[in-house]
PDB file of N, CA, C and O in Angstrom:
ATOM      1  N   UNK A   1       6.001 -14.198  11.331  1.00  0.00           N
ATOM      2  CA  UNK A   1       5.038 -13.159  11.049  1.00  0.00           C
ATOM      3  C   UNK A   1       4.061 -13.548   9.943  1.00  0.00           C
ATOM      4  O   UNK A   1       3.234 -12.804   9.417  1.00  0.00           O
ATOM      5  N   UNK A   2       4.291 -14.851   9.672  1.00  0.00           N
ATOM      6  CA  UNK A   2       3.057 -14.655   8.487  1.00  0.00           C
ATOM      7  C   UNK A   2       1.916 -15.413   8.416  1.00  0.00           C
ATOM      8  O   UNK A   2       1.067 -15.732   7.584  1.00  0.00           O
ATOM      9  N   UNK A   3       2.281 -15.656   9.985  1.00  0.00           N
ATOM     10  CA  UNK A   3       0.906 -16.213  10.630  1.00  0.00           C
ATOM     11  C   UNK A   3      -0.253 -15.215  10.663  1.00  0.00           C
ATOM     12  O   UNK A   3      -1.371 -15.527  11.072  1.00  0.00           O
ATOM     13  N   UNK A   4       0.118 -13.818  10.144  1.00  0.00           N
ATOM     14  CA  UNK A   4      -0.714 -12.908  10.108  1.00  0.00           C
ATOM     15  C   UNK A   4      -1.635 -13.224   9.118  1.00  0.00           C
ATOM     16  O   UNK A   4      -2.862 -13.179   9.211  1.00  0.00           O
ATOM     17  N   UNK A   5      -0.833 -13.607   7.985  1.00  0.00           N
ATOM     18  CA  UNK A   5      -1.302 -13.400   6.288  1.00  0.00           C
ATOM     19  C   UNK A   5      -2.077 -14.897   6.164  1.00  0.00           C
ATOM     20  O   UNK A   5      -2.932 -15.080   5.298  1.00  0.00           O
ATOM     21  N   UNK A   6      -1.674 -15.977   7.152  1.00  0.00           N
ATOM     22  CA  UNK A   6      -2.512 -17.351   7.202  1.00  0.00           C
ATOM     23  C   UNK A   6      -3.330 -16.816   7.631  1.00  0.00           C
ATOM     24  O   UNK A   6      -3.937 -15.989   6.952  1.00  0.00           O
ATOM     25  N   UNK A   7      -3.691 -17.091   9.010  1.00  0.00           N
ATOM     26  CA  UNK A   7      -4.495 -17.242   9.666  1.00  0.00           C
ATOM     27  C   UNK A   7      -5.074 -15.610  10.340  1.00  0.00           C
ATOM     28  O   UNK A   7      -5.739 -15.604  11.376  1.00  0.00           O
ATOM     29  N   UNK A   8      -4.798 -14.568   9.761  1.00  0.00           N
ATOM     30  CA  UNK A   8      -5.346 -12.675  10.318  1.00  0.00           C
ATOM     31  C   UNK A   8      -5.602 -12.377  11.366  1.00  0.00           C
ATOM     32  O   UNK A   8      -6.602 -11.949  11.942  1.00  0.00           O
ATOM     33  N   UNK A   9      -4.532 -12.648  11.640  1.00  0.00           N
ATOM     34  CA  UNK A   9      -3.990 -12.566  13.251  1.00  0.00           C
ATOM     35  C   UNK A   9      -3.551 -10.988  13.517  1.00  0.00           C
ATOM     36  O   UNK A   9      -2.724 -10.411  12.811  1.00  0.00           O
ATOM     37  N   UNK A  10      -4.342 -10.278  14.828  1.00  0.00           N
ATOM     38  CA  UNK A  10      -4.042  -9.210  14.613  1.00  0.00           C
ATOM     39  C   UNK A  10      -2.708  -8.483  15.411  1.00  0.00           C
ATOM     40  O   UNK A  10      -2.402  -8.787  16.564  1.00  0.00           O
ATOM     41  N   UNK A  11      -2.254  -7.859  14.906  1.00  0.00           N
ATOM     42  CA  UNK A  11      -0.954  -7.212  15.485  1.00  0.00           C
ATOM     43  C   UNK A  11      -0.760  -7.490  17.094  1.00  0.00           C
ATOM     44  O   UNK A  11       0.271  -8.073  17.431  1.00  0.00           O
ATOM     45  N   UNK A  12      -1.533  -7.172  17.917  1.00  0.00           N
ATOM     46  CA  UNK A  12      -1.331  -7.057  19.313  1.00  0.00           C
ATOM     47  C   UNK A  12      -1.624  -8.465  19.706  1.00  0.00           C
ATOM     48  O   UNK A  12      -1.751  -8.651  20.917  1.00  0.00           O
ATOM     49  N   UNK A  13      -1.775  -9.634  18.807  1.00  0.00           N
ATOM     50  CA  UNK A  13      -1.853 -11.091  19.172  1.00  0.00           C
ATOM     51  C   UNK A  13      -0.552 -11.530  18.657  1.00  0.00           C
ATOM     52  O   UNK A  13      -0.117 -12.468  19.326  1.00  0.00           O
ATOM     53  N   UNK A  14       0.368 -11.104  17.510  1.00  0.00           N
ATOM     54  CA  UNK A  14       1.206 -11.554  16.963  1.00  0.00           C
ATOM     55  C   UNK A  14       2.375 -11.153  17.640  1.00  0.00           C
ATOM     56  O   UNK A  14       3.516 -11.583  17.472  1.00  0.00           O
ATOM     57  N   UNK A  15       1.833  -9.959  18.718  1.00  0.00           N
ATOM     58  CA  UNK A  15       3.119  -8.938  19.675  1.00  0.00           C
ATOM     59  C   UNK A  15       2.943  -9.908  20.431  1.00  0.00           C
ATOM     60  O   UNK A  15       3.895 -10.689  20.466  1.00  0.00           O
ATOM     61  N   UNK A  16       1.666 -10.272  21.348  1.00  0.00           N
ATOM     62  CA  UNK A  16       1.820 -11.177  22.733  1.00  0.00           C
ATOM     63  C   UNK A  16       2.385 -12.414  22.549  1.00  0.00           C
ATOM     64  O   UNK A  16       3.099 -12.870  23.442  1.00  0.00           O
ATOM     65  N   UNK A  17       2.157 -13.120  21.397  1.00  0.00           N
ATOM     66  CA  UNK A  17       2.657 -14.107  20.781  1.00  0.00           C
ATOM     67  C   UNK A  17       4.040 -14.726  20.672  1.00  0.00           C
ATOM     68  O   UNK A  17       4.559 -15.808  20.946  1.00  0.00           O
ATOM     69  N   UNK A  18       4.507 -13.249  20.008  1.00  0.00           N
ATOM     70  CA  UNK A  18       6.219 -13.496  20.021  1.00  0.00           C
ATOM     71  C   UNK A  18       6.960 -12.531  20.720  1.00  0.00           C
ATOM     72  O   UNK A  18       7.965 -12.051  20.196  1.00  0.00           O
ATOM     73  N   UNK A  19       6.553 -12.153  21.952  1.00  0.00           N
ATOM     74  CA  UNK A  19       6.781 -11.014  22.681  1.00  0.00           C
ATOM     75  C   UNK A  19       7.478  -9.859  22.477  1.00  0.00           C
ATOM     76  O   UNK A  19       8.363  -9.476  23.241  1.00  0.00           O
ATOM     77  N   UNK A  20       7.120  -9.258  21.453  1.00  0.00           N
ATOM     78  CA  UNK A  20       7.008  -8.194  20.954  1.00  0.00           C
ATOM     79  C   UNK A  20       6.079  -6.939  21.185  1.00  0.00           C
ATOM     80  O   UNK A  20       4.887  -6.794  21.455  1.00  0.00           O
ATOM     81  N   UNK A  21       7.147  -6.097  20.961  1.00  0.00           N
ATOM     82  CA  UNK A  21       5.770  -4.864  20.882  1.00  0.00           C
ATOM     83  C   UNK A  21       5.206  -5.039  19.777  1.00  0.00           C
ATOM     84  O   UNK A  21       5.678  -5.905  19.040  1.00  0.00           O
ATOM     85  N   UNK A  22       3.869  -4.164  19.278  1.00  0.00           N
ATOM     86  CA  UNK A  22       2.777  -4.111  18.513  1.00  0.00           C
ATOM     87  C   UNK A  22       3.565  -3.201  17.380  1.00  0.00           C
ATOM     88  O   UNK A  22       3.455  -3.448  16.179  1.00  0.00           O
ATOM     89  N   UNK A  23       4.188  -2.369  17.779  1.00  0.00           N
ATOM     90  CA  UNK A  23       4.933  -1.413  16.755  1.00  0.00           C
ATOM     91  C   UNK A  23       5.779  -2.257  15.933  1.00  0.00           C
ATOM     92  O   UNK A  23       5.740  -2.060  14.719  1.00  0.00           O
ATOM     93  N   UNK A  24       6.727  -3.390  16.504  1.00  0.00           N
ATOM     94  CA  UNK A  24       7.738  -4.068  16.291  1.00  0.00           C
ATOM     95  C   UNK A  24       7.089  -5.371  15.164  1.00  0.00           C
ATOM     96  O   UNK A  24       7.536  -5.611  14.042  1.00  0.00           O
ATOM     97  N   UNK A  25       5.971  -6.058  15.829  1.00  0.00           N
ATOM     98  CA  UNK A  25       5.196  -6.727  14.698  1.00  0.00           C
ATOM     99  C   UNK A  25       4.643  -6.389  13.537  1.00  0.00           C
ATOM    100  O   UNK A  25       4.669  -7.086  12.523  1.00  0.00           O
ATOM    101  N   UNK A  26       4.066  -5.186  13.665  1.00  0.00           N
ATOM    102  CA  UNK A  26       3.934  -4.191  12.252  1.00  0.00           C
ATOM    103  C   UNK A  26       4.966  -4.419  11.349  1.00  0.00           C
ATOM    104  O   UNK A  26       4.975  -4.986  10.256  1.00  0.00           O
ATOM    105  N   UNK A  27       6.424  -3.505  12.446  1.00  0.00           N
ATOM    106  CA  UNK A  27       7.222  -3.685  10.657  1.00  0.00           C
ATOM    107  C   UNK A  27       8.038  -4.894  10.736  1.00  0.00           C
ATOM    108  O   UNK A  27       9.111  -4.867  10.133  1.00  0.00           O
ATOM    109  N   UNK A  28       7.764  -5.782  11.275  1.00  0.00           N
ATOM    110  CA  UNK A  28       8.358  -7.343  10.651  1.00  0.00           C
ATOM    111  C   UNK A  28       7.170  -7.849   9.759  1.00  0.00           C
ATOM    112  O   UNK A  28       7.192  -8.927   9.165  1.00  0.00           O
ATOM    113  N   UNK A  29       6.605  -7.362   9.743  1.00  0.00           N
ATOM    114  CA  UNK A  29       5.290  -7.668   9.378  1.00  0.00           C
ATOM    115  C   UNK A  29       5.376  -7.545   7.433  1.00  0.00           C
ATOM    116  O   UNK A  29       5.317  -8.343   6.498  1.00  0.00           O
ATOM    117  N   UNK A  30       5.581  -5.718   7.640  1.00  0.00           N
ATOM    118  CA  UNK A  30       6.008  -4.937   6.605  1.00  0.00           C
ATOM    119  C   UNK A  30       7.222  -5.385   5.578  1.00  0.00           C
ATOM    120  O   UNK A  30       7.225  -5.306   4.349  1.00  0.00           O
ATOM    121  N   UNK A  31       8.594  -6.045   6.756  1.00  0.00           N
ATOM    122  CA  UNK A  31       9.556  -6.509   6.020  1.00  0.00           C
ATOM    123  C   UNK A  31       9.254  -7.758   5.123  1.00  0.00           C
ATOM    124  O   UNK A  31       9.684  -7.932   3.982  1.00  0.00           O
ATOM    125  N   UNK A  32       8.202  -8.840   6.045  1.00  0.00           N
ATOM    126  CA  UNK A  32       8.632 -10.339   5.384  1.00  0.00           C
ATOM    127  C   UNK A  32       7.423  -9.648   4.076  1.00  0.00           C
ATOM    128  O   UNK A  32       7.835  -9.915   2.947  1.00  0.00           O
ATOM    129  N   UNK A  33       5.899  -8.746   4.075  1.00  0.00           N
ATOM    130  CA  UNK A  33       5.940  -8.979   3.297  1.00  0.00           C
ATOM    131  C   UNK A  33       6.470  -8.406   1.803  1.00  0.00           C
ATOM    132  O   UNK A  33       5.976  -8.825   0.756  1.00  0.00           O
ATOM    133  N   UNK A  34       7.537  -7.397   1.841  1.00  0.00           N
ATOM    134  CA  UNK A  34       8.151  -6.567   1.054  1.00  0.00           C
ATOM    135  C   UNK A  34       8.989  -7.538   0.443  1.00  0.00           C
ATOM    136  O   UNK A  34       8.928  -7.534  -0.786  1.00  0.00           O
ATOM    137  N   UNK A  35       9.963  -8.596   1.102  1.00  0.00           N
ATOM    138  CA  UNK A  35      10.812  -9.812   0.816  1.00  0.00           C
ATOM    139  C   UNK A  35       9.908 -10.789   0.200  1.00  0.00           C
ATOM    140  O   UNK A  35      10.663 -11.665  -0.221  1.00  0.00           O
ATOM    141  N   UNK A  36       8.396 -11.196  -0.152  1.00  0.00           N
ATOM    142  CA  UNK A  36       7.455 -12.019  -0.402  1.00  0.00           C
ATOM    143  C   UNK A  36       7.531 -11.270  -1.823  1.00  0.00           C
ATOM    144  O   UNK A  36       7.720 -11.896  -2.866  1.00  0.00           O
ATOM    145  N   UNK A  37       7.386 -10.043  -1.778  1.00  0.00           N
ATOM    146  CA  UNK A  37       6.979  -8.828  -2.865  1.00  0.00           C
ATOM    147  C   UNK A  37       8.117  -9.157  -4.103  1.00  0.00           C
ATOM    148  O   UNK A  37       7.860  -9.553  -5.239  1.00  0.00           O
ATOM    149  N   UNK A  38      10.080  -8.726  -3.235  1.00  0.00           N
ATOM    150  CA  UNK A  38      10.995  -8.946  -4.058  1.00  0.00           C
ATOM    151  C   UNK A  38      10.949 -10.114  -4.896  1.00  0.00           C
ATOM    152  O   UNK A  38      10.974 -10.235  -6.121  1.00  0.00           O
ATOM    153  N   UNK A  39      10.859 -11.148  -3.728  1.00  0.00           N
ATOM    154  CA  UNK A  39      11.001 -12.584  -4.384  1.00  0.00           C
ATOM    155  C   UNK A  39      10.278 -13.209  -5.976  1.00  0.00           C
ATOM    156  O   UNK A  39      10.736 -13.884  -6.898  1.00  0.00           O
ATOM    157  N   UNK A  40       8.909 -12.560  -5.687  1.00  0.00           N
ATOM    158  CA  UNK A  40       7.684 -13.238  -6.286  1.00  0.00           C
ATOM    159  C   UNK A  40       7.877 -12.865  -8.115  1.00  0.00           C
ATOM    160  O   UNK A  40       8.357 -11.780  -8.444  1.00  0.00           O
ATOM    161  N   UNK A  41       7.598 -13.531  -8.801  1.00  0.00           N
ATOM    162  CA  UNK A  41       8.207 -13.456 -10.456  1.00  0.00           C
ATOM    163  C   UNK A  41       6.509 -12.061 -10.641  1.00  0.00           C
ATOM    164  O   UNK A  41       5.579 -11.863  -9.858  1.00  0.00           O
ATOM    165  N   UNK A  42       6.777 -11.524 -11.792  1.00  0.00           N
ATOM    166  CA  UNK A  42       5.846 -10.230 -11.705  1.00  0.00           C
ATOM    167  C   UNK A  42       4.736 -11.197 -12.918  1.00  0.00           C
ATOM    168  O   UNK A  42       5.039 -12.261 -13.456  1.00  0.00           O
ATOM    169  N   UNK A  43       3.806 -10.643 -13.041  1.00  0.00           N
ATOM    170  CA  UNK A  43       2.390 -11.254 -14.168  1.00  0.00           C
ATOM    171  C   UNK A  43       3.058 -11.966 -15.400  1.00  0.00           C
ATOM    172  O   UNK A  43       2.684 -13.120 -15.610  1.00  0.00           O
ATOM    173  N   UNK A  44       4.030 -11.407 -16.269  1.00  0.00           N
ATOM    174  CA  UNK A  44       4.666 -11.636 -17.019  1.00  0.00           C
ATOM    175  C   UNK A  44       5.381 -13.008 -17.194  1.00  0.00           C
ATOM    176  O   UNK A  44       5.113 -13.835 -18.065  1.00  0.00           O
ATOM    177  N   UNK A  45       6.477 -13.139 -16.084  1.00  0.00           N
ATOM    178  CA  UNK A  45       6.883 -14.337 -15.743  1.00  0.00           C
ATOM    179  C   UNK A  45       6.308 -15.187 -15.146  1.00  0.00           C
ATOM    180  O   UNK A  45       6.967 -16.184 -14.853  1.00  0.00           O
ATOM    181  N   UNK A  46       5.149 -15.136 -14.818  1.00  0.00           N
ATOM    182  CA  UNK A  46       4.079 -16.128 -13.862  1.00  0.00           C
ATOM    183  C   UNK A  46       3.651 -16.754 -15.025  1.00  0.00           C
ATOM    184  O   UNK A  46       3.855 -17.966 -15.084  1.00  0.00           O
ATOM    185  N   UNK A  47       3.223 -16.329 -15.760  1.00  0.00           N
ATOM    186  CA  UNK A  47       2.234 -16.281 -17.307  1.00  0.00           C
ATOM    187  C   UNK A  47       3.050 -17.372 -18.224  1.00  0.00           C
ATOM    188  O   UNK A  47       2.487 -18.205 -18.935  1.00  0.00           O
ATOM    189  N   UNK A  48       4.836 -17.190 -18.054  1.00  0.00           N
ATOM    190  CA  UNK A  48       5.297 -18.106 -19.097  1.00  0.00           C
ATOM    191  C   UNK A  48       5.627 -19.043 -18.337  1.00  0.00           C
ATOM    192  O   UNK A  48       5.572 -20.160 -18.850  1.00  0.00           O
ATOM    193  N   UNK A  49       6.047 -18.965 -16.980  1.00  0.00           N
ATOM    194  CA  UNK A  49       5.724 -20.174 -16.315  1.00  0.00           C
ATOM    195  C   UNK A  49       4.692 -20.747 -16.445  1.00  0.00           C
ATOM    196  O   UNK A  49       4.977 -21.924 -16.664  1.00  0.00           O
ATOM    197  N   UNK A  50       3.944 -20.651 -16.443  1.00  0.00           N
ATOM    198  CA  UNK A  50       2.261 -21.353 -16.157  1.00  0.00           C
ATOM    199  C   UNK A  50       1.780 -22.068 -17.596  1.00  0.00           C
ATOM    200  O   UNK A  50       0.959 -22.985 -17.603  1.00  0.00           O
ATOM    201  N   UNK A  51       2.589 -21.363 -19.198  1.00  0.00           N
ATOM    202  CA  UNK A  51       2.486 -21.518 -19.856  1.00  0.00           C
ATOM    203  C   UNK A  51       3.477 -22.898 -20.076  1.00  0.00           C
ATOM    204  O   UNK A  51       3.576 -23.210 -21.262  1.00  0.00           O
ATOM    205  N   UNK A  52       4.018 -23.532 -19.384  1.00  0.00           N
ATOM    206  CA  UNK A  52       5.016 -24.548 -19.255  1.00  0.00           C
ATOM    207  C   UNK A  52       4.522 -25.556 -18.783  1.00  0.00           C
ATOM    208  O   UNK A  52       4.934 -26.636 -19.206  1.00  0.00           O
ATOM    209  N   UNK A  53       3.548 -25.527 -17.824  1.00  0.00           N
ATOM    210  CA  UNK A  53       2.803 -26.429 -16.506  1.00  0.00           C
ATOM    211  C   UNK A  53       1.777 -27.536 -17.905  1.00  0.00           C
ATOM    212  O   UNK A  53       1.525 -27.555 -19.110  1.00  0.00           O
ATOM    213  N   UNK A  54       1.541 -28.230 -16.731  1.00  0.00           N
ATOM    214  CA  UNK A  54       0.713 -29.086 -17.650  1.00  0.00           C
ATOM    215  C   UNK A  54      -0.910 -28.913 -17.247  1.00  0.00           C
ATOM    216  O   UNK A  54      -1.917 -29.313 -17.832  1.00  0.00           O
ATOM    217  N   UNK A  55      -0.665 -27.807 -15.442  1.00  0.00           N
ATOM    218  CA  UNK A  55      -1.598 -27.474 -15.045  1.00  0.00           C
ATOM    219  C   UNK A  55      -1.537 -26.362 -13.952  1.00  0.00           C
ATOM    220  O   UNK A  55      -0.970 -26.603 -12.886  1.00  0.00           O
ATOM    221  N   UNK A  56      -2.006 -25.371 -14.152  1.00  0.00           N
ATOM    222  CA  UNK A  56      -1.965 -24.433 -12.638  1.00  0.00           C
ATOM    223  C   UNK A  56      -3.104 -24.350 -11.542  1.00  0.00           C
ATOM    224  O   UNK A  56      -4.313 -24.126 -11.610  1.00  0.00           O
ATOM    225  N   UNK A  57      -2.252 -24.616 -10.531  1.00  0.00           N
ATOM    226  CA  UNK A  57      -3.651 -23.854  -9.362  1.00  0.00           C
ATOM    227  C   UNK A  57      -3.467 -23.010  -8.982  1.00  0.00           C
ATOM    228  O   UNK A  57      -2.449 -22.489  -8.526  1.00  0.00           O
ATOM    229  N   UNK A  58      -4.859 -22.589  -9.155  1.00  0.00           N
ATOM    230  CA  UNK A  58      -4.906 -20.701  -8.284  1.00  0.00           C
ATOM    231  C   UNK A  58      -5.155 -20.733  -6.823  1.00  0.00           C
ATOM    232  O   UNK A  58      -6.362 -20.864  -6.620  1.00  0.00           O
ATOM    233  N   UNK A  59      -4.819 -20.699  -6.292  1.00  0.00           N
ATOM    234  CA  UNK A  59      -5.017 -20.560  -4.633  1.00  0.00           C
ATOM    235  C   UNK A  59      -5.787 -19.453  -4.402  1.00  0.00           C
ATOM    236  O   UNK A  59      -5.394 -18.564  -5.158  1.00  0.00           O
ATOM    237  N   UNK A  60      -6.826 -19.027  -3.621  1.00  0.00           N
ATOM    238  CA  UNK A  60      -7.457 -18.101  -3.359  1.00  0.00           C
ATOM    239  C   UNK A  60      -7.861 -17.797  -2.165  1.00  0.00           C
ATOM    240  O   UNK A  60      -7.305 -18.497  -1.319  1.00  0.00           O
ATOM    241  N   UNK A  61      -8.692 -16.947  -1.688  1.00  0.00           N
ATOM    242  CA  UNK A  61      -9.241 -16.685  -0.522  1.00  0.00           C
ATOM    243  C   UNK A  61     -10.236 -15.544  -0.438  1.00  0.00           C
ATOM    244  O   UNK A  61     -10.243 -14.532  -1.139  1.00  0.00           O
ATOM    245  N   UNK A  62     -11.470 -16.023   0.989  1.00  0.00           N
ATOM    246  CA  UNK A  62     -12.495 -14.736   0.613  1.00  0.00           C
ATOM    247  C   UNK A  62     -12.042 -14.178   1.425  1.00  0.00           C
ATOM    248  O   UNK A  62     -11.654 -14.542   2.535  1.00  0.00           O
ATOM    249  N   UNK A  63     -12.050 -12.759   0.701  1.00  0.00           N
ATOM    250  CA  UNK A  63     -11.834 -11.450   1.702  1.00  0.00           C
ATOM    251  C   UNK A  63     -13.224 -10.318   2.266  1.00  0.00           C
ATOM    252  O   UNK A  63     -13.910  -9.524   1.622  1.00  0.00           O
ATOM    253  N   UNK A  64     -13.226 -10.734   3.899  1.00  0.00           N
ATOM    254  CA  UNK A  64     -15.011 -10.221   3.813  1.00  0.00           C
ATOM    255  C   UNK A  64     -15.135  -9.045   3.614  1.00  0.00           C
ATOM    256  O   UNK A  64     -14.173  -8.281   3.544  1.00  0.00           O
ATOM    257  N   UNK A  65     -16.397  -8.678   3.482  1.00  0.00           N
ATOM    258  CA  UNK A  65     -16.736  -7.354   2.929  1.00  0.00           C
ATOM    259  C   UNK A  65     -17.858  -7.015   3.361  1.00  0.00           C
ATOM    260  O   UNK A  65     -18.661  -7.923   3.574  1.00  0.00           O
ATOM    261  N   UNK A  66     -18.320  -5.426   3.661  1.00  0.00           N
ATOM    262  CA  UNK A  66     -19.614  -5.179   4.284  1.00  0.00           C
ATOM    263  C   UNK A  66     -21.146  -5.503   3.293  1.00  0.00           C
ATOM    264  O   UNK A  66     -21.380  -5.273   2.106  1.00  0.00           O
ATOM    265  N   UNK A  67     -21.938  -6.084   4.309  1.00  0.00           N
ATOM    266  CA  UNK A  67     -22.668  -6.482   3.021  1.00  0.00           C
ATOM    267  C   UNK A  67     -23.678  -5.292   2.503  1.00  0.00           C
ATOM    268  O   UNK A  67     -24.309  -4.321   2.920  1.00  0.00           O
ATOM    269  N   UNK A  68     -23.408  -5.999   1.368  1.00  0.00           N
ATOM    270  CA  UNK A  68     -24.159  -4.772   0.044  1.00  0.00           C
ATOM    271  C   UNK A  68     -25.525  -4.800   0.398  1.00  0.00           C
ATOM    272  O   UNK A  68     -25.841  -5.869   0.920  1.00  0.00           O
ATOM    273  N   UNK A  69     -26.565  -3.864   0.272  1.00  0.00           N
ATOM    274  CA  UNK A  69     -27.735  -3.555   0.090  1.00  0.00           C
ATOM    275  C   UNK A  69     -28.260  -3.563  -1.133  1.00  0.00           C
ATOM    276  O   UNK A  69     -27.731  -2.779  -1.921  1.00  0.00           O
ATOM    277  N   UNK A  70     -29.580  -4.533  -1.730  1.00  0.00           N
ATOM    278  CA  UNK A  70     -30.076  -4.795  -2.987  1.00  0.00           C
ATOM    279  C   UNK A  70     -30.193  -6.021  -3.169  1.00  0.00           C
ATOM    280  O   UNK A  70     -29.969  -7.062  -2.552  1.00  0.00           O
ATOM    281  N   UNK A  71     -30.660  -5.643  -4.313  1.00  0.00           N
ATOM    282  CA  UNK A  71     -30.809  -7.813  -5.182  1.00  0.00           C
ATOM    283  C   UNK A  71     -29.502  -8.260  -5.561  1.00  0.00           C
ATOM    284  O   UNK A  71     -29.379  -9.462  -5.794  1.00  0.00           O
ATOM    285  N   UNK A  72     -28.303  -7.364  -5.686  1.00  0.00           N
ATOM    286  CA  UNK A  72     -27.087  -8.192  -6.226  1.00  0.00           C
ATOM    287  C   UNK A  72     -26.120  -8.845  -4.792  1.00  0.00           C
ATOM    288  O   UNK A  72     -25.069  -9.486  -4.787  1.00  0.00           O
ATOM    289  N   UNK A  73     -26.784  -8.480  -3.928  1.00  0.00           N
ATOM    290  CA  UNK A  73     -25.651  -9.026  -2.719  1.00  0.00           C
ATOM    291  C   UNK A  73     -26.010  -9.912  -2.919  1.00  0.00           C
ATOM    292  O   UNK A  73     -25.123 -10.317  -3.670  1.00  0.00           O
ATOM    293  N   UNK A  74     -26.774 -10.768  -2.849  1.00  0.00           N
ATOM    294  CA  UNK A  74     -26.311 -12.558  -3.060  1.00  0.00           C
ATOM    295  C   UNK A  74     -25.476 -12.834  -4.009  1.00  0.00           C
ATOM    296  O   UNK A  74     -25.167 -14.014  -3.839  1.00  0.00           O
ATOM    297  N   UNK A  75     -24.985 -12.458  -4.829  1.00  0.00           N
ATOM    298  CA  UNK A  75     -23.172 -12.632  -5.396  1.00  0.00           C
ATOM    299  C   UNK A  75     -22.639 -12.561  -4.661  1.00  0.00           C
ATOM    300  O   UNK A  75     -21.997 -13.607  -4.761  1.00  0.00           O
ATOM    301  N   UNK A  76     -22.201 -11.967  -3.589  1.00  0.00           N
ATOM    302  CA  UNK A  76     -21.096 -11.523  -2.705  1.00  0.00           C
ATOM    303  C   UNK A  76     -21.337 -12.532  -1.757  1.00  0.00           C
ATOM    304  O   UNK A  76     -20.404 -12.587  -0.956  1.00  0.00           O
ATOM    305  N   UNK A  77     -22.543 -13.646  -1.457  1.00  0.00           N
ATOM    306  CA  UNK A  77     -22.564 -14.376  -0.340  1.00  0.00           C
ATOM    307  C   UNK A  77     -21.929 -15.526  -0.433  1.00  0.00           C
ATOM    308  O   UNK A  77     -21.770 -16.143  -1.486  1.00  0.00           O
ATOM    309  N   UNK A  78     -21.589 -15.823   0.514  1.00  0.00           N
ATOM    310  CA  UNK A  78     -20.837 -17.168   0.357  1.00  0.00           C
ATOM    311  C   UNK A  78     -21.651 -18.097   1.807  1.00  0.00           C
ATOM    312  O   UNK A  78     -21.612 -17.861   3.015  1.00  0.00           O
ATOM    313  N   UNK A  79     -22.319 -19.151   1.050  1.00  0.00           N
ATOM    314  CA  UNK A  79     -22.752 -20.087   1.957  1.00  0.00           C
ATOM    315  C   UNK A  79     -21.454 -21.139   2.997  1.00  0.00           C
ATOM    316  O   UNK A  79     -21.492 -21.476   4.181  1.00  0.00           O
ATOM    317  N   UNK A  80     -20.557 -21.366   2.064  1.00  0.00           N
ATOM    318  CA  UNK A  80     -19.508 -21.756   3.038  1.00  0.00           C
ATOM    319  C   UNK A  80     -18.930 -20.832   4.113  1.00  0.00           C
ATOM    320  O   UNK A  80     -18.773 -21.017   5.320  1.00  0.00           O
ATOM    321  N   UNK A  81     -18.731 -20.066   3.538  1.00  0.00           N
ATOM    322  CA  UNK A  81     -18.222 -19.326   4.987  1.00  0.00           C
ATOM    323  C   UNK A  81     -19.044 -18.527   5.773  1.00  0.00           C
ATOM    324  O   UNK A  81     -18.749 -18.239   6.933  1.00  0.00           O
ATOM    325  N   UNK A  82     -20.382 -18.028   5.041  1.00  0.00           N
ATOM    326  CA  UNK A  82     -21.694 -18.255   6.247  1.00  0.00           C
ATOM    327  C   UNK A  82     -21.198 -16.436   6.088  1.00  0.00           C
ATOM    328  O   UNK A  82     -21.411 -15.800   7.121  1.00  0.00           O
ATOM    329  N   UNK A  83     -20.535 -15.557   4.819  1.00  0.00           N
ATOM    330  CA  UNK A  83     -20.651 -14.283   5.342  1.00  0.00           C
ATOM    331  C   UNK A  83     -20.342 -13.708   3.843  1.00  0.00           C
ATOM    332  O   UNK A  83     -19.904 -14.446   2.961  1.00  0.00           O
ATOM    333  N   UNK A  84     -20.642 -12.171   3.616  1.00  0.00           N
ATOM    334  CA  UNK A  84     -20.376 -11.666   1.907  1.00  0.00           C
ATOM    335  C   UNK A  84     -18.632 -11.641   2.046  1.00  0.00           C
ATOM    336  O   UNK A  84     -17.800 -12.001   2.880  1.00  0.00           O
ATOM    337  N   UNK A  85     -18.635 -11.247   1.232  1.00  0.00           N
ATOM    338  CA  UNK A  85     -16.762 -11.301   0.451  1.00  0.00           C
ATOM    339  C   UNK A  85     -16.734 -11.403  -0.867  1.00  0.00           C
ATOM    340  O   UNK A  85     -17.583 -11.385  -1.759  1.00  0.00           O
ATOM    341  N   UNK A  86     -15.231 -11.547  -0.791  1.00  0.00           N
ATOM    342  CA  UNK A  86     -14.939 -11.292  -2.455  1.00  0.00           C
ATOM    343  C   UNK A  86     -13.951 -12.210  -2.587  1.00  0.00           C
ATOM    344  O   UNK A  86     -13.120 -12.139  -1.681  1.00  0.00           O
ATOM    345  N   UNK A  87     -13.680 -13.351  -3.697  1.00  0.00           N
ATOM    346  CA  UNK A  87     -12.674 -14.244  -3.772  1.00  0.00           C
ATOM    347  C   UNK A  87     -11.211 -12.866  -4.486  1.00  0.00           C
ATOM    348  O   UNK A  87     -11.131 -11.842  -5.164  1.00  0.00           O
ATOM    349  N   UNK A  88     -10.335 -13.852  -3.697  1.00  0.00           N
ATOM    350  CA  UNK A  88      -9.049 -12.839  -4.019  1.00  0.00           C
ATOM    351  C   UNK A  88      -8.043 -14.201  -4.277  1.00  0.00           C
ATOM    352  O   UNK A  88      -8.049 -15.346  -3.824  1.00  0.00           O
ATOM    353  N   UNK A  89      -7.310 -13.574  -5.098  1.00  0.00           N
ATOM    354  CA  UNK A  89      -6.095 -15.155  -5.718  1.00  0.00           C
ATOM    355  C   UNK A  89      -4.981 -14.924  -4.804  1.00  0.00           C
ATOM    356  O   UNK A  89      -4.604 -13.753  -4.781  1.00  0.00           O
ATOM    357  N   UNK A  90      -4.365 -15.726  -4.057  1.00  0.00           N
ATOM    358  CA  UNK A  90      -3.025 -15.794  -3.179  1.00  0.00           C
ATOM    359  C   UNK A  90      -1.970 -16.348  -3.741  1.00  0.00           C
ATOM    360  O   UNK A  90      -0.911 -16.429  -3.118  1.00  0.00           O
TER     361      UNK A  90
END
């Protein structure tokens, strides 16, 4: 299921996929990422980890967005991916 969260794959592709219903991919969907949620150390412990590293990478990703009207939407554009968004850290 977290071919969803790679690649945003939508429910009724991830049902035909692994022959599942659409209802059924939802909440596996819901579970792995609640178990991603438990697992993951909270800001705090990320922070003194990172404070240990000799270097961190942030992994990120654009998340698109409708485009804005005005002179400030060219912030929001992104020539690589050819559409507006917003960088988000993964």
């Amino acid at each position: 299921m977290l071919v969803h969260l790679r690649c945003n794959e939508t429910f009724a592709h991830l049902a035909a996929a692994f022959g599942i219903g659409i209802a059924t991919a939802h909440r596996y969907l819901t579970q792995a990422i609640a178990l991603l949620a438990d697992l993951a150390p909270d800001l705090r412990a990320a922070m003194r980890i990172a404070q240990r590293k000799a270097y961190v990478i942030l992994g990120g990703t654009q998340a698109p967005i409708d485009r804005l009207s005005g002179a400030n939407d060219r912030l929001y554009y992104s020539g690589n991916h050819h559409r507006h968004g917003v960088n988000t850290s993964s």
